[in-house]
N, C-alpha and C positions, 0 to 999 in steps of 0.2 A: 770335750768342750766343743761345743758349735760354733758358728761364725758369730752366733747373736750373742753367745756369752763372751764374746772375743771383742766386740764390739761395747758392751756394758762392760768391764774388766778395762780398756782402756779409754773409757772414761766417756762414751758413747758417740762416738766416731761415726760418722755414715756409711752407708752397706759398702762406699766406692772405695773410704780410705780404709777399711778393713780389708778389704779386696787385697789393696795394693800392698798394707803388710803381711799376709797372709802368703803372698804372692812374691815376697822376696825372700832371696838366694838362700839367708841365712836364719829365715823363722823355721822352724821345727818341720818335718814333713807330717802331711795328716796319718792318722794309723788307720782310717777309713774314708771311701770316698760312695756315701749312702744314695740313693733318691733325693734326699733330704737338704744334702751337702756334705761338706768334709767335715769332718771329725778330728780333733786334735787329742792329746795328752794334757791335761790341764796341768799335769806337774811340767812337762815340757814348756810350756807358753807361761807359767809362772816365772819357769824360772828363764825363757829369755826375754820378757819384760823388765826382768829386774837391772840383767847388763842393759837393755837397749829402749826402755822409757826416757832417760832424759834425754836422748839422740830424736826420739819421735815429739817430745816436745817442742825443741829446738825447729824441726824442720816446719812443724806448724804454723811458725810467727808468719 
């Protein structure tokens, strides 16, 4: 999973605040880092969406 599907997946974010979840401590590390961009495990970032969506909603307001 790319940054752009990481970005539709929660719920379409702008390129900055995917950046910054992407870019913390505890989101999954990429399993590749292409030309392209990083690369994630889509079952990885499923499932820490699933503990850490309503914490990202929260911070939104």
């Amino acid at each position: 999973m790319g940054a752009h599907e990481i970005r539709i997946r929660l719920g379409g974010v702008s390129r900055q605040r995917a950046y910054q979840i992407t870019s913390r401590a505890d989101f999954p590390k990429p399993v590749a880092d292409l030309a392209q961009g990083k690369v994630w495990l889509a079952d990885d970032v499923e499932a820490w969406m699933k503990v850490h969506r309503r914490d990202l909603d929260e911070s939104e307001d």
